[in-house]
Phi, psi and omega in degrees: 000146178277171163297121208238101199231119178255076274197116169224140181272158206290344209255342182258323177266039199286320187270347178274334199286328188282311150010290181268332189285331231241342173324305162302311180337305173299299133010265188309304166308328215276322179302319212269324167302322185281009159275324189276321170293323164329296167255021169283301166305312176269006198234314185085056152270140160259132189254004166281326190236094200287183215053359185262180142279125172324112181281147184331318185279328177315294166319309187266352155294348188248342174272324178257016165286320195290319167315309176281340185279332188285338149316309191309297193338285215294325173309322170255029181043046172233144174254169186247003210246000000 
């Protein structure tokens, strides 16, 4: 990959400049949620009530929350891989 120089004046574009640093961040949150849904589907942990089992609807809200988020993705053509 080439270099990538990125350049915002500091005092009008300050909130696109911040933006652009925090990406990974959003990214990295977007994993740990689609994790915390995870395991709720592949484990049955439930994440309203830890330590429990997922209850049925618990379940199928964290299989079509994984889904929808891997749409948003996919719409702005980002992967979490």
């Amino acid at each position: 990959m080439g270099k990538i120089i990125l350049e915002f004046d500091a005092a009008e574009e300050e909130e696109d400049a911040r933006t652009a640093l925090d990406g990974y961040k959003w990214k990295l949150a977007m994993w740990d949620l689609d994790q915390a849904l995870r395991s709720v589907t592949k484990y049955e942990a439930s994440i309203i009530n830890e330590g429990k089992q997922a209850s049925d609807e618990e379940f199928e809200m964290a299989e079509k929350m994984r889904e929808e988020i891997r749409g948003i993705l996919s719409h702005y053509n980002i992967m979490f891989e």
